[in-house]
C-alpha angles and dihedrals in degrees: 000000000000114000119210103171122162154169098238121074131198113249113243118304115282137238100257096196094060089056094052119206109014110210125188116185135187144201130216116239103132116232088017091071091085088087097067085045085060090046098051088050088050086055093041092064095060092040088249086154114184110251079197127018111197123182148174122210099316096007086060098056084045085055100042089044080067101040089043106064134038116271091263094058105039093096105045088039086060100039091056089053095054090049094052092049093050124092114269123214099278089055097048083056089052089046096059093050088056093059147287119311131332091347092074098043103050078047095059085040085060092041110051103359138225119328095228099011110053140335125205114266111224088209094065085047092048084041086051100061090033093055111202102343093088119050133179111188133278091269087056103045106118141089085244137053108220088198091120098053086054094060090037085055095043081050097057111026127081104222085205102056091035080081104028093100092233086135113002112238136201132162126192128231139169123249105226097221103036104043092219125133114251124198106199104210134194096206088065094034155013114269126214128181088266093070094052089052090053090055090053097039105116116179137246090028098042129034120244114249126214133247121184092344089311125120119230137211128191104274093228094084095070094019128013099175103052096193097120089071082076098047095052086044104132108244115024130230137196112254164107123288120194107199116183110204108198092175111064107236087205123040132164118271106290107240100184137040092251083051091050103053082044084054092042097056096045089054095051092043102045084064099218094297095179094061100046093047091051088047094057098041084056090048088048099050093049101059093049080061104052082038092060090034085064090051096067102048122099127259105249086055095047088059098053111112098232093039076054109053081041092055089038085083091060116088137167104218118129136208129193103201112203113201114202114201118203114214125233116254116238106263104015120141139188090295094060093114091075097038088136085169114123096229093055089045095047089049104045082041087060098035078061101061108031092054087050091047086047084052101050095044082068094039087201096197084072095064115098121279149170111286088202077060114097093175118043113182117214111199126203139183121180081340111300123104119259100169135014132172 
């Protein structure tokens, strides 16, 4: 059983109609993804339920965990996953062997897999030394079989409750061939657990696996934060979106090559997470002021047909977008994101819920804003606010 006591306690539960849409996304980043497990179990226990859950790689099996199972059974279903991912005792003595610390662990990770999530194909390692001459097939291309996260998935997801919209859940993946960006979405169409390993299925290391006769990539290679998903949402709703960053978007100057290929995943992973969330303050500006523009004009001109398609692009909704931003642990390196120890997974599992208890206890879509302002971000960082407006 994972353990996540703190010091810091939620405040009572909150009236969820007065907050609107509540939106939980996730990232992908592997073994980082205990952290939105520990923020989930820090809303759960004010009854802050997601109306939509959205995630990328393993953002995507954490949010399917949630969609997947009725409202009684989300934590322990999640805690369960993340026991059965997480070395076991053999493999902590294997580790050791290895080498001190983290370094011996992620190389028995490399070495021999994740007991419940993937374990290394012999084929891709003889294709490997032979070049193009041996082929497998495009679904086993990859230097692991994710055989065992499909029966860990079958284990611990309620095919019933994955579509019944409560929440809503989408994951995004990446079509192979065309190089989009596809959110798969359970309010157009039904989800399986094949479309939560596409989504998570990050090459060279995992196979693609085919939808629809489409072959699928992890989304995190075009877009790790899939917030977006909820931006471009047709059509649009007040509400609170919880986003949990697991890859620090800023970072101190690397000194040192290990330093460097850290920097330079966070930086890939975070996807470019300023600019999109400039982007979408400036859309959503905009369309409170042609929103407000419509209101003083007079009527006979509101009513005009072609006044009214161009109003048409004003609207009043409004998002608080609360950024959640994991911290480092103390001695992680570039290969964190399959840190499978239990003590990285307990910690980042903590870290997790106590940041997001810290959050809601100051329930930061209640401080004063801007009413022009359609998007208010909301950042967070161990779980005090560095930025708001």
């Amino acid at each position: 059983m994972l353990m996540t006591k703190t010091d810091v306690k939620p405040q009572a539960a909150f009236d969820k109609e007065s907050l609107g849409q509540v939106v939980l996304v996730f990232q992908g980043g592997g073994a980082l993804g205990a952290y939105q497990a520990g923020v989930y179990e820090a809303m759960q226990e004010v009854g802050l339920e997601p109306d939509w859950v959205i995630g990328t790689s393993i953002g995507a099996i954490n949010a399917s965990l949630i969609a997947g199972n009725a409202p009684g059974k989300r934590l322990a279903r999640l805690q369960e996953f993340w026991r059965r991912v997480e070395h076991g005792p053999f493999r902590q003595m294997a580790a050791a062997a290895w080498g001190a610390g983290s370094m011996g662990s992620n190389a028995m990770t490399m070495a021999a897999g994740v007991d419940g999530f993937f374990q290394p194909n012999p084929w891709a390692l003889m294709g490997a030394f032979m070049g193009t001459k041996m082929t497998m097939g495009s679904e086993n291309a990859g230097y692991y079989s994710t055989a065992p996260l499909a029966k860990t998935l079958a284990d611990l997801i309620d095919p019933g409750y994955l579509n019944a919209g409560k929440p809503r859940l989408t994951v995004g993946a990446a079509n192979v061939q065309s190089g989009e960006m596809h959110y798969f979405d359970s309010r157009k169409a039904p989800l399986s657990i094949r479309h939560v390993m596409a989504s998570g299925a990050l090459p060279p290391a995992f196979p693609a696996i085919r939808i629809d006769g489409e072959l699928y990539w992890d989304g995190g290679i075009l877009s790790n934060t899939p917030v977006e998903a909820v931006f471009d949402d047709n059509p649009r709703r007040n509400g609170v979106v919880f986003t949990v960053h697991i890859w620090n978007p800023s970072g101190p100057e690397p000194d040192s090559i290990w330093k460097v290929m850290s920097r330079q995943k966070d930086l890939q992973y975070s996807s470019r997470a300023a600019s999109h969330i400039t982007r979408q303050k400036q859309i959503h500006r905009l369309r409170h002021v042609i929103a407000e523009l419509a209101e003083r004009l007079p009527p006979d001109l509101r009513n005009d047909p072609e006044i009214r398609e161009l109003t048409a692009y004003g609207c009043l909704t409004r998002m608080h977008v609360v950024r959640l931003l994991a911290p480092p642990l103390a001695g992680e390196d570039h290969s964190k994101d399959i840190d499978f120890s239990p003590e990285g997974i307990r910690a980042r599992w903590a870290a997790g819920y106590a940041d997001t208890a810290r959050v809601l206890a100051q329930a930061p879509w209640t401080h004063p804003y801007d009413p022009i302002e359609g998007f208010i971000l909301h950042d967070a960082s161990m779980g005090r606010m560095i930025k708001e407006g």
